[in-house]
N, C-alpha and C positions, 0 to 999 in steps of 0.2 A: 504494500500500500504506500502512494504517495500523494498524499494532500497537503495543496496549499490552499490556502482561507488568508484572501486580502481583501482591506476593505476600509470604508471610514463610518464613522458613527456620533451623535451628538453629543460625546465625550471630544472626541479631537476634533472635528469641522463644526463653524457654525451654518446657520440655515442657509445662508449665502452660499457658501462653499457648496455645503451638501445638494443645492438643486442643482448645480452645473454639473454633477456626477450620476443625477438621477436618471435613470434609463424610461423610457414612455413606454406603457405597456406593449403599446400595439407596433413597436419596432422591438418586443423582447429578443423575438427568435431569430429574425436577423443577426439582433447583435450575439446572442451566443454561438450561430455559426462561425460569425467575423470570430469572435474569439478564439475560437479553435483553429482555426484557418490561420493566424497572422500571430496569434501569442503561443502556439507550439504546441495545444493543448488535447487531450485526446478523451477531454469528459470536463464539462466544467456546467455551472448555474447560477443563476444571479438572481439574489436578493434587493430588489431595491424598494423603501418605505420612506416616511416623511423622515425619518431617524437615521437610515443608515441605508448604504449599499455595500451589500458584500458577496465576493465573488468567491465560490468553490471549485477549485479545477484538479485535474489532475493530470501533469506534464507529460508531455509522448514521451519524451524520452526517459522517464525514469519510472523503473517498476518494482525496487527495492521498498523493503517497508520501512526502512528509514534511507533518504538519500544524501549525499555529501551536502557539507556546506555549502563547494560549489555550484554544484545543481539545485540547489533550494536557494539558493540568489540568482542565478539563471531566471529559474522560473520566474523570480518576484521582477526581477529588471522586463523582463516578458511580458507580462501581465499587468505592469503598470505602465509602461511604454504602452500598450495598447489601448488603457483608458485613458490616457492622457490621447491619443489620436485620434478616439473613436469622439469625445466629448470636444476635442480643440484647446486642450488646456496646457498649462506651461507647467513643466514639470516639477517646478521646483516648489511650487505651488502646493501641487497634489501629493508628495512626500512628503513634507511637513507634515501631513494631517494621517498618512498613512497608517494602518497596523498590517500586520504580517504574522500569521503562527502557519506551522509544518505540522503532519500528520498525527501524533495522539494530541498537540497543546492545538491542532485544528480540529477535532474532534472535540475535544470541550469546550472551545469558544462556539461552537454551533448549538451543543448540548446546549447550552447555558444560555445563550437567544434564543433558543425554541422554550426552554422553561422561564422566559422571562427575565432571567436573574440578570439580563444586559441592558434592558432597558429604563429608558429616562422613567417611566413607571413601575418599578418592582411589580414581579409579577404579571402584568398585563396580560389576558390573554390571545389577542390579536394577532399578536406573531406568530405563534405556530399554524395557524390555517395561512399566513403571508408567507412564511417559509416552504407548503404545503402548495400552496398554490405557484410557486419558485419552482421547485419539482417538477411540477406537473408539466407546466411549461419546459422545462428542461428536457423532458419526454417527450413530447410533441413537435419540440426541435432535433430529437435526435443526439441531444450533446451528452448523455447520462447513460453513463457504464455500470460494468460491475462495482467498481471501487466506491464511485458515488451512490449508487443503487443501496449496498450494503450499508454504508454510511448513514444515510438519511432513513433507512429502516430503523439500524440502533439509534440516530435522534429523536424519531417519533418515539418509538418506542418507553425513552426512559423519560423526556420529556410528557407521555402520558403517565408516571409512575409518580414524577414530581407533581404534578396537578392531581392527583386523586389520595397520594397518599398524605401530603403538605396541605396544608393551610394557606399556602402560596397565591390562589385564585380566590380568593373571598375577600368582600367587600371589594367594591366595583372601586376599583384606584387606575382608571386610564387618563389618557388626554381630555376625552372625552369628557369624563369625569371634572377634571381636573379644571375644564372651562365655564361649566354650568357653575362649579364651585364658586371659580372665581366673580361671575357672572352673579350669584347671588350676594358674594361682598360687595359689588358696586350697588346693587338695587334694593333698595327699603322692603319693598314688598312689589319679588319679580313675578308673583301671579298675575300683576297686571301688566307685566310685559310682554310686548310683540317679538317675534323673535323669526328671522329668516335663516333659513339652512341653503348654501349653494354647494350642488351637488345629492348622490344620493347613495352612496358607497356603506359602507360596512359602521365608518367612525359617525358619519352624519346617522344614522340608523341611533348608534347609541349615545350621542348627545342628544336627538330627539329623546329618546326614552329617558332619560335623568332631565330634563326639562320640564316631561309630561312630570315624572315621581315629584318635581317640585314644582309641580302646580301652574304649571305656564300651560295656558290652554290657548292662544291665539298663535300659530305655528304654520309658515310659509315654507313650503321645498320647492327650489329654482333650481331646474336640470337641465343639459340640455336635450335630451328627449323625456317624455312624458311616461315611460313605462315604467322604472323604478318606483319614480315618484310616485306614481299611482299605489304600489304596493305598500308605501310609505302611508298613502293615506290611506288606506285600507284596515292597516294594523294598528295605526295609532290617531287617524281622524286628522291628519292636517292638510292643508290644501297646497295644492301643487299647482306649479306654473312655470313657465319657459324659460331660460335665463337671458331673453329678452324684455319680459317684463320686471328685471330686479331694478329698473331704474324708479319705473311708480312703486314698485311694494316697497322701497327703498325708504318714500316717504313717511311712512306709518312704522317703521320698523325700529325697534330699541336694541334691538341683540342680533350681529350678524354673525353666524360661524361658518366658516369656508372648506371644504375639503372635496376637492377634487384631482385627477391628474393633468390636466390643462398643462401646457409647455409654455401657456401664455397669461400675463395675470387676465382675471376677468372682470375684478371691479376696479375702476380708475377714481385717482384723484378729483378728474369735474363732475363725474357721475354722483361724488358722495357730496362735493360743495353742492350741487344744484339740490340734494336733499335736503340738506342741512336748511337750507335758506328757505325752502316750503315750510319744514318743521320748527323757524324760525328757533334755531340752533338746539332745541332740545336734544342733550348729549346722545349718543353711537357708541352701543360698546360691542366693538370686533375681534373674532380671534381666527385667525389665518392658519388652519391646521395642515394646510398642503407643502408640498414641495416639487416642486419649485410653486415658489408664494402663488397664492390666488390673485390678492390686495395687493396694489401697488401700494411697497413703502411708505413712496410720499404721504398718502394719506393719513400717516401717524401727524404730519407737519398741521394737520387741522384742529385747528381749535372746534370743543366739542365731540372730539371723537379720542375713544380710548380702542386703539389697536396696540392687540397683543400677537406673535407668533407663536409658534411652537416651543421655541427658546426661551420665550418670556414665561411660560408655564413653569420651569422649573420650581419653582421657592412653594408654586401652591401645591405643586406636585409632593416638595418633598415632604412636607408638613401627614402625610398620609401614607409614611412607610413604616411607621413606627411599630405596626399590629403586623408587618409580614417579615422583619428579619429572623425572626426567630426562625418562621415554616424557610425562608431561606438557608439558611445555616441546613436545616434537615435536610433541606432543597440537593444543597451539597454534597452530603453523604451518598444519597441516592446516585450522584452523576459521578463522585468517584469508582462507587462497584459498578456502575455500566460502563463506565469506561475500560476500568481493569479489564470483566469480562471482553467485552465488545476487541482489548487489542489480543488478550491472549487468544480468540479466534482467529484475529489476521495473524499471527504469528505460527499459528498452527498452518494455515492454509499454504506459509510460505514453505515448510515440510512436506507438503501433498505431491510434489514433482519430484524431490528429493526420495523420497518414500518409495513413487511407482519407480523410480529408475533403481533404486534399490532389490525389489521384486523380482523384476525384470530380468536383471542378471543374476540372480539366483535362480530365478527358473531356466535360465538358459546355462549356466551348470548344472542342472539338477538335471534336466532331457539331455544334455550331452553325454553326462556317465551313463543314466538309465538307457541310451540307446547302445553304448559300448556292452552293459550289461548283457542285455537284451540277446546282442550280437552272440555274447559268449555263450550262453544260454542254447541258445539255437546249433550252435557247435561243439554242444556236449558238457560242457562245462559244469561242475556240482557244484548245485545251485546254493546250497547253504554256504560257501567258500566263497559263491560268485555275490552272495547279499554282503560277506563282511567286507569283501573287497570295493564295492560299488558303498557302505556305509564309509568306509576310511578314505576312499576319493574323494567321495562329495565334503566330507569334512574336513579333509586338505585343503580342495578347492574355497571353501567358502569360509577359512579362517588366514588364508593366504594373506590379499590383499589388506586387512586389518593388521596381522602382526607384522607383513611390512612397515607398515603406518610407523604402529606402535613403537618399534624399534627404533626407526629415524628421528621420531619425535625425543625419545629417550635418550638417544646419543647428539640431537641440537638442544639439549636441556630443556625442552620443553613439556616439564612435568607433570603442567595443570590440564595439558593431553590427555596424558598417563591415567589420571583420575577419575578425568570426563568420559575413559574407555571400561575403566573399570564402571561406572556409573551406569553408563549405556550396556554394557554385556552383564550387568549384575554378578562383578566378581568380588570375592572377599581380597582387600587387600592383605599382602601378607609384610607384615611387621620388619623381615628378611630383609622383605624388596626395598625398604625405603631407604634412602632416596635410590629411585630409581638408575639403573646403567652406572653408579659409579664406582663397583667392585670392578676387578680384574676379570674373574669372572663372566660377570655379565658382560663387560666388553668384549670377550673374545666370542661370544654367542653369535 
């Protein structure tokens, strides 16, 4: 096994940074072919969210389960040359903010994003159906081998052990969360507030729902097609409309929250001054949960309006981890023994070649005497003579090559051989022999 996991996240890049890396869905597969094609890569999958994009590959040329240093910078110099071309970005840029782990310390950075434990929200569930959905696409594209195959089955996997057996997913602590929250320290009494959703994704889905739990019953969803949102209103009673019309419902609107994939923002600066001045400035409170932003910037520059992003969530965010370190900490335990188990299986598998070629030439001594046998057999040969005969062959033969070994090893001083042969063939050391090859004796053997 050889996995590399590069990638940036709202610990090293801020929101700026991170949308200029952001991948648009509906160009994923493209860009995972390019990847493969131009970074050397013979299985790789992209994660990309408002928090983080991160790339899973695994390099053609190496198939060891641990690879040199050289080749594990190889690959990293590979793979970030490529997103630095794929995006148009200047490299020196995109290093700064970089992380990089190699195959088990990439394994538990995955681990450990699929169970939450990486993100700006302890816990949060969302990531693992984003990662899940990273997959799938990766599938559909063609770019996802055995290596990654096996991999992302033990992340599922342990990642469902940590959610079910942890405490880690309880009490809703997302972004999502985390903007209603804020949303109700701005507002005296936000039951009488209006509140527009642009977009109709997964995260707008659950800040409608913690809006409704706090009592905001007047709820606009602006998509740009109407069949989400329809289901939007369906499930929870809000009215849906074009993201054409966000410029009137703009007017009546106290709470904007954004989350879409858009490459482009969608609500401008004059769009929000023309409301303002209908609603003869009665305040705007906006949070821009996308990436790359929805809200252009400038519009923080308005007076009357409180625009937050992603990034500004933190401090309301952290205030609400205090009930999941603990299930964290357990969190941990769990993703050590899957990890353990999960490498001692690759480790075993690198044996399975080693193993049949082992076999193999044993059974092809073992048909070579048996057919000498055989031969003698047939030529009169007494056959209880001809079994000891054909037993001390094959046992010559297939202790040959080993006590070769053995011996060479013994006489280059390499004793921890000597041990490791004893180990493997289950022999009693004998007290005699130690240290091994350095009597007279045993030299002259």
């Amino acid at each position: 096994m050889s996995l590399l996991v590069l990638g940036i996240n709202h610990n090293t890049a801020t929101v700026a940074v991170r949308e200029k890396v952001a991948f648009a869905p509906e160009h994923m597969q493209d860009a995972l072919q390019q990847a493969c094609a131009r970074a050397g890569l013979s299985e790789v999958a992209i994660l990309s969210t408002c928090n983080r994009t991160e790339l899973y590959a695994v390099p053609e040329k190496s198939s060891h389960l641990h690879g040199t240093s050289a080749e594990e910078a190889q690959a990293r110099t590979a793979v970030s040359r490529w997103l630095c071309d794929y995006h148009g970005l200047d490299a020196a840029e995109l290093d700064a903010v970089l992380y990089c782990h190699h195959n088990e310390q990439g394994v538990r950075h995955l681990i450990r994003v699929a169970s939450g434990l990486d993100s700006m929200v302890l816990g949060e569930p969302q990531i693992l159906g984003q990662i899940k959905s990273a997959y799938a696409v990766a599938q559909q594209a063609a770019t996802l081998g055995t290596t990654l195959y096996r991999t992302f089955e033990e992340v599922f996997a342990v990642a469902k052990e940590v959610r079910t057996e942890t405490a880690i997913g309880e009490n809703p602590v997302s972004v999502a969360f985390a903007a209603v929250t804020l949303a109700q320290q701005i507002f005296a009494d936000i039951h009488e507030a209006s509140a527009l959703m642009i977009g109709a994704g997964r995260t707008i889905e659950l800040v409608v729902q913690h809006l409704k739990e706090a009592g905001v019953a007047n709820i606009v969803v602006a998509n740009r097609t109407l069949t989400n949102a329809q289901e939007l209103s369906r499930k929870y009673g809000v009215r849906e409309v074009l993201l054409s019309d966000i410029p009137e419902v703009l007017e009546t609107t106290d709470i904007v929250v954004s989350s879409t994939a858009s490459q482009l923002p969608i609500l401008g600066k004059g769009a929000v001054e023309r409301a303002l001045k209908v609603r003869r400035h009665k305040p705007i409170f906006m949070v821009d949960l996308a990436v790359p932003r929805d809200i252009e910037p400038e519009v923080a520059e308005l007076e009357d309006v409180y625009l937050y992003s992603v990034d500004d969530l933190r401090e309301v965010i952290d205030s609400n981890l205090k009930n999941r370190q603990e299930a964290a900490r357990e969190a941990e335990v769990i993703i050590d023994k899957g990890i353990d188990t999960f490498m001692r299986k690759q480790r075993g598998l690198g044996i399975v070649a080693t193993l049949r070629n082992f076999r193999e030439k044993a059974e092809q001594l073992r048909d070579i005497e048996l057919e000498k046998a055989l031969k003698s057999l047939d030529r009169g040969a007494d056959p209880r003579e001809m079994m000891k005969e054909l037993a001390r062959l094959l046992t010559n033969k297939l202790i040959h090559a080993p006590s070769v070994q053995m011996k060479k090893a013994s006489a280059d001083g390499h004793h921890e051989l000597i041990h490791l042969a004893e180990q493997l063939f289950e022999l009693e050391a004998s007290n005699e022999a130690a240290p091994h090859a350095t009597t007279p004796a045993a030299k002259q053997q």
